[in-house]
LUMTORDREN-923192 format. One record per residue (C-alpha): residue number from 1; residue in one letter; x, y negated, z negated. Coordinates in nm, 2 decimals, decimal comma. Example, Ala and Ser with C-alpha at 12.3 -4.5 7.8 and 13.67 -1.06 7.14 Angstrom:
BEGIN
nr:rest:u:v:w
1:A:1,23:0,45:-0,78
2:S:1,37:0,11:-0,71
***
This chain:
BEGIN
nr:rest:u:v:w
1:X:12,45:-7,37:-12,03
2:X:12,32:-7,06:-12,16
3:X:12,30:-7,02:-12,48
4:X:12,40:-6,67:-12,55
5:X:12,73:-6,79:-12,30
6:X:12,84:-7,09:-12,45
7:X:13,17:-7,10:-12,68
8:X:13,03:-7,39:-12,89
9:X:12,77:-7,10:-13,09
10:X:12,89:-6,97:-13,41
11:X:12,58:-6,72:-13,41
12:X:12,54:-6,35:-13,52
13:X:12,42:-6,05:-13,28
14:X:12,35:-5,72:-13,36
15:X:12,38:-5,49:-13,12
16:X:12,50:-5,17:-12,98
17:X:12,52:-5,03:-12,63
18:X:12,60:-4,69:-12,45
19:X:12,82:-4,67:-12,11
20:X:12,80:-4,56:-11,78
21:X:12,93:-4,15:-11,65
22:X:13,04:-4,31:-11,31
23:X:13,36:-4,27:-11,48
24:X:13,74:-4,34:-11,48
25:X:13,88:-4,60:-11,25
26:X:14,03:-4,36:-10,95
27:X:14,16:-4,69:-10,79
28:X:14,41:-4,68:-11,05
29:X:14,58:-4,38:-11,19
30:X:14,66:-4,52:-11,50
31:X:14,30:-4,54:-11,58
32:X:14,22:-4,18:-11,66
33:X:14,09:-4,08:-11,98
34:X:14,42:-3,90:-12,14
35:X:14,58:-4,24:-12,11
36:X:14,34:-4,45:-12,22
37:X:14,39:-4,60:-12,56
38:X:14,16:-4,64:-12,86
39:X:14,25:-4,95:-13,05
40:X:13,97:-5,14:-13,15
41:X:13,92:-5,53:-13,03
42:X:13,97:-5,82:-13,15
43:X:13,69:-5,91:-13,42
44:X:13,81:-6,27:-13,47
45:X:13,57:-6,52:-13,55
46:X:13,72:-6,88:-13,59
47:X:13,43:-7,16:-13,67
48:X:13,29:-7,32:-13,40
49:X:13,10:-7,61:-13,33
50:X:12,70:-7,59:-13,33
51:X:12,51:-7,51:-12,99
52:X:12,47:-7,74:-12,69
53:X:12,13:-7,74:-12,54
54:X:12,22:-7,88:-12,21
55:X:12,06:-7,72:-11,89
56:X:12,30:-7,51:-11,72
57:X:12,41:-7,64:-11,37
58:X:12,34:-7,50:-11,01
59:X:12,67:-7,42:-10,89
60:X:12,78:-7,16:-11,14
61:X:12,80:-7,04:-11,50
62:X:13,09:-7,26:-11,61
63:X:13,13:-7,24:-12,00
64:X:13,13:-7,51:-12,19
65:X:13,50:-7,67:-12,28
66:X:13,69:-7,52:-12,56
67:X:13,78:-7,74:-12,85
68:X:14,14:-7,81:-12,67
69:X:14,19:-8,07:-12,36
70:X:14,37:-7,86:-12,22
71:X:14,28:-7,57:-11,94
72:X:14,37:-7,18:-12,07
73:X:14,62:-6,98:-11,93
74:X:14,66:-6,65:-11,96
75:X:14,87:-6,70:-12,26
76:X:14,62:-6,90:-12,44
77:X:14,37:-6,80:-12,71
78:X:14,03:-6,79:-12,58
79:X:13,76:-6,92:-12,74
80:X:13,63:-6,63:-13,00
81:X:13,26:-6,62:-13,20
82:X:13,02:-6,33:-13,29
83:X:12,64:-6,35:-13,22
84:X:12,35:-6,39:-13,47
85:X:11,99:-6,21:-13,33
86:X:11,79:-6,48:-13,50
87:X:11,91:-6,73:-13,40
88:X:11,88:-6,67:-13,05
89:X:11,60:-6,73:-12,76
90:X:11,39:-6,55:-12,53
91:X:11,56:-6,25:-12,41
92:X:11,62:-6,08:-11,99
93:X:11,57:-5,77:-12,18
94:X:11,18:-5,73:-12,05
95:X:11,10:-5,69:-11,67
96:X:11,12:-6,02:-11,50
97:X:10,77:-6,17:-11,29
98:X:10,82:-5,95:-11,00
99:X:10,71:-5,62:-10,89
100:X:11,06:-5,45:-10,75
101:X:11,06:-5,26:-10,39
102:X:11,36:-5,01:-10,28
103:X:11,48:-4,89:-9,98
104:X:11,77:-4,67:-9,86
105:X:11,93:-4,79:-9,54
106:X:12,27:-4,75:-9,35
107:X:12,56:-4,95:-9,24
108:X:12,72:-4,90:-8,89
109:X:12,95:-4,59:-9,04
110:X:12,62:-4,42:-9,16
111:X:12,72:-4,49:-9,53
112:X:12,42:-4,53:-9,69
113:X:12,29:-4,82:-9,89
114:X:12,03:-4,89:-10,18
115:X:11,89:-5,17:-10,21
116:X:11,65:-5,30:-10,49
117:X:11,40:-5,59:-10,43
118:X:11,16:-5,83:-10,53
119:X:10,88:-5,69:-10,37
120:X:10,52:-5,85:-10,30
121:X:10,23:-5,93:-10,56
122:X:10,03:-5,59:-10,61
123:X:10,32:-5,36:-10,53
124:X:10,33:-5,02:-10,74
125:X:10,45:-4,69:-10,75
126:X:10,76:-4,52:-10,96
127:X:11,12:-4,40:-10,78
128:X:11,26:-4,09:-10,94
129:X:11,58:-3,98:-10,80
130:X:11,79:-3,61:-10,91
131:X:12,09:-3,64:-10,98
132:X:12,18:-3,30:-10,88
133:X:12,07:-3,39:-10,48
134:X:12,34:-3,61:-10,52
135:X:12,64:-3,32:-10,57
136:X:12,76:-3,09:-10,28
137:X:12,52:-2,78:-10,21
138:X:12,84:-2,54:-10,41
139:X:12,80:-2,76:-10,75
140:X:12,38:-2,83:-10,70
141:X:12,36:-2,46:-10,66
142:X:12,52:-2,36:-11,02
143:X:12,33:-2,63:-11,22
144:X:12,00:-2,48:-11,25
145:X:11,90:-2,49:-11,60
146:X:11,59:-2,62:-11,69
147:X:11,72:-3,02:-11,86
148:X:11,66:-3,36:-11,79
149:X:11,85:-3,45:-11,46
150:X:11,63:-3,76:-11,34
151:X:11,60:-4,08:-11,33
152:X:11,25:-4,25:-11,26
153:X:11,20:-4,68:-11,23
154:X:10,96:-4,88:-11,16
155:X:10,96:-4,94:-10,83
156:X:10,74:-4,93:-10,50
157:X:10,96:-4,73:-10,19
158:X:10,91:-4,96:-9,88
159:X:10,72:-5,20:-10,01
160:X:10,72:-5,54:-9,89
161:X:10,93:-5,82:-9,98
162:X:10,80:-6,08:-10,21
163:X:10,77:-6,43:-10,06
164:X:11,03:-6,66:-10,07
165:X:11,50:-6,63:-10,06
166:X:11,64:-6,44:-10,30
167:X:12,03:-6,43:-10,39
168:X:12,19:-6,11:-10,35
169:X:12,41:-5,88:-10,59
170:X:12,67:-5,65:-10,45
171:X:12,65:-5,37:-10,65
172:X:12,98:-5,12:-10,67
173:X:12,98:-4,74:-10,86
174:X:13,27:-4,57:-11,02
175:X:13,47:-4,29:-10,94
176:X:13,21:-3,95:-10,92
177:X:12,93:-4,23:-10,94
178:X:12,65:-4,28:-10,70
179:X:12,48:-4,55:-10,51
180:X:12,16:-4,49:-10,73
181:X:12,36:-4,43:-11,09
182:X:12,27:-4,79:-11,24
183:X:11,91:-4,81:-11,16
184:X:11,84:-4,90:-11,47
185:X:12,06:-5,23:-11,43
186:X:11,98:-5,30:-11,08
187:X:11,61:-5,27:-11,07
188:X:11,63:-5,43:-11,31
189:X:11,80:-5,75:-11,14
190:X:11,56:-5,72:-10,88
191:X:11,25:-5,76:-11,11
192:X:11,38:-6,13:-11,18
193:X:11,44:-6,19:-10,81
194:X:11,76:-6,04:-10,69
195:X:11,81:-5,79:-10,41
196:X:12,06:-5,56:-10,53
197:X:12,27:-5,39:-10,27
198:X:12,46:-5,10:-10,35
199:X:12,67:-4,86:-10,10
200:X:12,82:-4,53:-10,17
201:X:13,16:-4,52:-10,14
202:X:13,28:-4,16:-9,99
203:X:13,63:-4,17:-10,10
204:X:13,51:-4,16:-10,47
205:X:13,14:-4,03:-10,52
206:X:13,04:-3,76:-10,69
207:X:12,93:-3,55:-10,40
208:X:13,27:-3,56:-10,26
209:X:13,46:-3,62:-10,57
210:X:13,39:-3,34:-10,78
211:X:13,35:-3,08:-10,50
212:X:13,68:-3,19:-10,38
213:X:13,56:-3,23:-10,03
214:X:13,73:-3,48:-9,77
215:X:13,44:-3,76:-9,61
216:X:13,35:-3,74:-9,30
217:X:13,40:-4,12:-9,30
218:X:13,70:-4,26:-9,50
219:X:13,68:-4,65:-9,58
220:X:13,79:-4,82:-9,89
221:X:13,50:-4,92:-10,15
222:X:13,58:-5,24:-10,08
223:X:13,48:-5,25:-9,72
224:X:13,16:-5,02:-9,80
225:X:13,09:-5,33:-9,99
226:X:13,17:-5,57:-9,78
227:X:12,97:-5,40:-9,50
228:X:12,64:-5,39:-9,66
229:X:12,69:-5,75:-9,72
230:X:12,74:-5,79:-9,36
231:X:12,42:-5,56:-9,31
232:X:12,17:-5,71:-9,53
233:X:12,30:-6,08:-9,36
234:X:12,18:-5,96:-9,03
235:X:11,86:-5,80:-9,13
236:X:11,76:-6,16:-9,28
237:X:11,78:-6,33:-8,91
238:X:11,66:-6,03:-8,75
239:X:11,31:-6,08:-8,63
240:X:11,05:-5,87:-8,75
241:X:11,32:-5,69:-9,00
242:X:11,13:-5,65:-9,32
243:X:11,40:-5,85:-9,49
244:X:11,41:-6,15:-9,22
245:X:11,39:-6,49:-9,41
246:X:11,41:-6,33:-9,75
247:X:11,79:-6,34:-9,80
248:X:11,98:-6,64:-9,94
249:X:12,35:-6,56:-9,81
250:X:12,48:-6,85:-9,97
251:X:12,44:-6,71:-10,33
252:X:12,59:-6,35:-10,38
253:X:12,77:-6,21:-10,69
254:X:12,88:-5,87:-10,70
255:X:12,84:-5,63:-11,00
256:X:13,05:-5,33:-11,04
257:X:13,15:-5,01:-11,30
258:X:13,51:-4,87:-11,36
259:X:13,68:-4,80:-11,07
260:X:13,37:-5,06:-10,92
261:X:13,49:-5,31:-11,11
262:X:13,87:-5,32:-10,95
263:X:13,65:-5,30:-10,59
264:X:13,50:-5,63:-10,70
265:X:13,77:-5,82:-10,76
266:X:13,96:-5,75:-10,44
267:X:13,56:-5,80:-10,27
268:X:13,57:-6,12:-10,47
269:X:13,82:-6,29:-10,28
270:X:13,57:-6,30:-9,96
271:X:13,47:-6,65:-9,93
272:X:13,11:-6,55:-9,95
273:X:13,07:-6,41:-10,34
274:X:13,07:-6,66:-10,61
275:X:13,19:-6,45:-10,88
276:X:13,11:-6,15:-11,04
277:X:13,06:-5,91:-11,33
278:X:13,31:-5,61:-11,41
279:X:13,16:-5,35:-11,68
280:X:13,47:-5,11:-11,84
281:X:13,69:-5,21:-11,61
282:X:14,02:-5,39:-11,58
283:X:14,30:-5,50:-11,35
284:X:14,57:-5,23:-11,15
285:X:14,87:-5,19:-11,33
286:X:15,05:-5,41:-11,01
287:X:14,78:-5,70:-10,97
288:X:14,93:-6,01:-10,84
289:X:14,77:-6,31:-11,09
290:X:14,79:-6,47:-10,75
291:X:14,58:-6,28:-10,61
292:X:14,30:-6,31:-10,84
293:X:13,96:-6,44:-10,70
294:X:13,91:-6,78:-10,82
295:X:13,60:-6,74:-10,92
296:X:13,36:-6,72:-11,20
297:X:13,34:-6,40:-11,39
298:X:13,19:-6,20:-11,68
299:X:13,36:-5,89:-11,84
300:X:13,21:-5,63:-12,05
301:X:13,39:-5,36:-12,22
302:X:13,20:-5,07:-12,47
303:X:13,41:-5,06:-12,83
304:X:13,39:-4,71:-12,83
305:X:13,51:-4,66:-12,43
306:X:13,78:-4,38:-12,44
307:X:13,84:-4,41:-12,06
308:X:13,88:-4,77:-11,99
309:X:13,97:-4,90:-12,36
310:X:13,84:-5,25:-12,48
311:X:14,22:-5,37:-12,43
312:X:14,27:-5,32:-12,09
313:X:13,94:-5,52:-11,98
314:X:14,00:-5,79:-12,23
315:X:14,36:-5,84:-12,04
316:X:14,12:-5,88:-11,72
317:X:13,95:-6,10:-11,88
318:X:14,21:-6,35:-12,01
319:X:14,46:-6,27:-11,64
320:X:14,17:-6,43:-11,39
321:X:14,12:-6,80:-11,34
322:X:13,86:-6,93:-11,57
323:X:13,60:-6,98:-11,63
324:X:13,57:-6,66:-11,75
325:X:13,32:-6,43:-12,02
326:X:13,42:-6,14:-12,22
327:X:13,20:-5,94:-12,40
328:X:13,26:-5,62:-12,63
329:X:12,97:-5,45:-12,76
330:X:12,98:-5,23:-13,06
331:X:12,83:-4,87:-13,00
332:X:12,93:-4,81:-12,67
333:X:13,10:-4,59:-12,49
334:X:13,20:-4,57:-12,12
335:X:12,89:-4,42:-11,98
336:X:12,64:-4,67:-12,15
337:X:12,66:-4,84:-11,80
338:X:12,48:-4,62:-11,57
339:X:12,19:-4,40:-11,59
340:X:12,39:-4,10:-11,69
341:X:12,36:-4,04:-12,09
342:X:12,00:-3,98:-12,00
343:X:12,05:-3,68:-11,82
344:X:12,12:-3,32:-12,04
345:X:11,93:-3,39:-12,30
346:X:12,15:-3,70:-12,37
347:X:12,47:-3,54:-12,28
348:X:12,48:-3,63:-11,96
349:X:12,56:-3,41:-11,63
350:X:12,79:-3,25:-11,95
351:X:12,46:-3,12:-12,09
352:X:12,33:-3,03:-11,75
353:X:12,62:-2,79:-11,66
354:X:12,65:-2,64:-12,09
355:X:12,23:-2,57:-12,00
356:X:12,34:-2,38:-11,70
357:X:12,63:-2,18:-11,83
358:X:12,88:-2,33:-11,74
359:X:13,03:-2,44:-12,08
360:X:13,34:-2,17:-12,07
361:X:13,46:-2,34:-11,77
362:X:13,39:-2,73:-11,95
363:X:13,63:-2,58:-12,24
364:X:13,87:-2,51:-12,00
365:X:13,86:-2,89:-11,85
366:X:13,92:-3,09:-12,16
367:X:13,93:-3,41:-11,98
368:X:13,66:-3,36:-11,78
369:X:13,44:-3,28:-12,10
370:X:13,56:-3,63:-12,24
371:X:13,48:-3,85:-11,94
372:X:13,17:-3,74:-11,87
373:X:13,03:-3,79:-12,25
374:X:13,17:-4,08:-12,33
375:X:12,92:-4,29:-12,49
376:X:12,65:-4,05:-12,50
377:X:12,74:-3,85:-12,79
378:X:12,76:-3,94:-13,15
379:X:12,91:-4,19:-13,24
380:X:12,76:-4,37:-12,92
381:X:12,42:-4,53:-12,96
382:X:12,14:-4,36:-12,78
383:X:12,13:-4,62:-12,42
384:X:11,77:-4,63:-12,48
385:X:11,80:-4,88:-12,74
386:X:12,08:-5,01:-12,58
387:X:12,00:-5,05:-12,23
388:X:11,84:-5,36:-12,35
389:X:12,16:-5,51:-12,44
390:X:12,32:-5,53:-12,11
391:X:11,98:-5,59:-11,88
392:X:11,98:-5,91:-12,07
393:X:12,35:-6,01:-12,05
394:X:12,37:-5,93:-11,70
395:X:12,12:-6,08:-11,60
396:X:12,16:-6,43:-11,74
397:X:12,48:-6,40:-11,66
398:X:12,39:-6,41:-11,29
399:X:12,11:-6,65:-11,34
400:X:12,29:-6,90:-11,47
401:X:12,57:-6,81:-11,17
402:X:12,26:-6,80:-10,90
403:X:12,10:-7,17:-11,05
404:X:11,80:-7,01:-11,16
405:X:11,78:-7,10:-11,52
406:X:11,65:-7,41:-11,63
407:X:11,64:-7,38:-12,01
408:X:11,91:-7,18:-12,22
409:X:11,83:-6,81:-12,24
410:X:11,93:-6,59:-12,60
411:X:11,88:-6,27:-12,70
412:X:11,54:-6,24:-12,87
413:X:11,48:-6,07:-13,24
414:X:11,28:-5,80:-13,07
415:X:11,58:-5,69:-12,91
416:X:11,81:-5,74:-13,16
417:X:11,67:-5,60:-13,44
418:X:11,72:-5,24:-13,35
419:X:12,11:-5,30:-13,33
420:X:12,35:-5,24:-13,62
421:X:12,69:-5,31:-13,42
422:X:12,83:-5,60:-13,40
423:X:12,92:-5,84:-12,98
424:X:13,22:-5,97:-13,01
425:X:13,23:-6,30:-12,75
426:X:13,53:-6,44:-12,57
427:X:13,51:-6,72:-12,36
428:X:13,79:-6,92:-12,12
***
């Protein structure tokens, strides 16, 4: 098991963590920001027994048991501890051992598709992408002042694929998100040898989204997904397909934010995931428990998320079949996900359109204001010190679900000391 996972730590972590701008969960209409509630979660912290040190297994990241025989149900208490910085081990936080590679291709529909990479010894170069090309020519035309609106990662366009079969992340945005919006998650993933594949979805991106504008192709997310999975299978057997033998179809997880996280679960129940990871997210107000992917999964919720509140994901997290992780990070907000709070001068695309003028008209859209700077305004912590946070939890987390780890992973004290909020850990 991993450390930083396992229910049978009493251990302290500081930490604090900024969310994600891809915003409210459109898939569900009771997830807009006005009804979102602000109770705080659950800071209880029974004593537990001290850490195991036992490998983790290959088939996925199954916690280990909670002091009762019996299996939880959704009425059950779930195993509860807090985490302690220095007690922990190496960290996911730093770049993994491989160089990372992107490309942008398309599914049949012409939706198009990133897709992040281990790419091969010796690749370099940087990826910047503006988040302004990503909003209809109306809206990019009106935000024109002179602000931070990119993004830029390490990462070589076109290069060539590392050596060797990688798992594969399905990777699904929120509503007025885009297919680029988490870079600093999903290059990430790739740098420890992952390909991360991540669709738009037209029905709910921010090109369409905000501008109001119908697709000229309308799918639900979930078969966007679902597609690109199908895509990047049939590149791998292609021959001469720059991704032929390089794709391991039999392990895939999907990853996915707000309204991405609801897409995930319904994606989930395809035969072919093996679980997944849902960040401010949480069920529709009519799921059916039966209909819950049986399936390992890992929820993370910000404490400070006025859109999706820490509530509604922990109810995600104790409705699906275990074994299941819930995380909720002091610090963050809904935005602290994405790529977003580093745009406008930290105020996201908020501070983009106040730079260009367009402040009178925010005033005038009170909810709007709220979603998009959640978690990067005071009392948020910058997601520069926080990005950390959830590079690391992520990406054990899928690790550990992929077989890769062979000795437990923690959160190291160069990561931790920065953090003055507190991880609150739930595990079933």
């Amino acid at each position: 098991m991993l450390d930083v996972f396992s229910p049978t730590r009493t251990i302290a972590l500081l930490a604090a963590v900024a969310f994600t701008v891809a915003a409210c969960s459109s898939d569900d209409p009771a997830a807009s920001p006005a009804s979102a509630t602000t109770e705080s979660p659950t800071t209880e912290s029974p004593t537990i027994d001290a850490p195991t040190t036992d490998a983790p297994t290959t088939d996925a990241p199954t916690p280990d048991a909670p002091t009762t025989t019996d299996a939880p149900t959704t009425t059950e208490q779930a195993t509860t501890t807090t985490i302690d910085a220095a007690a922990l081990a190496d960290a996911y936080e730093a770049p993994g051992p491989y160089p990372v590679g992107v490309t942008t291709v398309s599914v049949d529909n012409g939706i198009q598709v990133e897709v992040w990479y281990p790419a091969v010894e010796g690749s370099e170069g940087t990826d910047t992408y503006d988040v302004r090309d990503f909003t209809a020519p109306a809206i990019r035309a009106i935000l024109t002042a002179d602000v931070p609106a990119t993004f830029t990662s390490a990462a070589a366009r076109d290069a060539a694929v590392a050596d060797g079969e990688f798992p594969v992340v399905l990777n699904s945005h929120g509503f007025s998100g885009i297919r680029v919006g988490s870079t600093f998650l999903t290059a990430h993933l790739a740098s420890w040898g992952i390909i991360v594949v991540s669709p738009d979805h037209p029905t709910r991106d921010l090109y369409h989204s905000v501008a109001q504008i119908t697709p000229d192709v309308v799918t639900e997310p979930v078969d966007d997904l679902l597609a690109s999975l199908d895509m990047i299978t049939a590149r791998s057997t292609t021959v001469g397909d720059v991704f032929e033998g390089h794709v391991d179809v039999d392990r895939v997880g999907a990853l996915g934010h707000s309204a991405g996280g609801g897409t995930i679960l319904a994606a989930a129940a395809d035969p072919r995931i093996d679980g997944y990871v849902s960040m401010a997210s949480g069920l529709l107000g009519d799921t059916d428990p039966a209909l819950l992917p049986d399936k390992p999964s890992f929820f993370l919720a910000g404490a400070l998320d006025q859109v999706i509140s820490t509530d509604r994901t922990r109810d995600a997290f104790l409705a699906v079949p275990a074994p299941s992780l819930y995380w909720s990070i002091g610090g963050v907000g809904h935005n602290g996900f994405d790529d977003f709070c580093t745009f406008g001068d930290g105020k996201g695309i908020i501070g983009i359109a106040e730079a260009s003028g367009l402040g009178g008209l925010l005033d005038s859209m009170p909810q709007f204001r709220s979603l998009g700077e959640d978690g990067c305004v005071a009392p948020a912590a910058p997601v520069q010190t926080t990005f950390p946070i959830i590079q690391h939890a992520v990406t054990a987390w899928f690790q550990q679900l992929f077989g890769n780890d062979k000795t437990p992973q923690g959160l190291g004290p160069e990561v931790s000391d920065s953090y003055s909020e507190q991880i609150t850990i739930e595990v079933r």
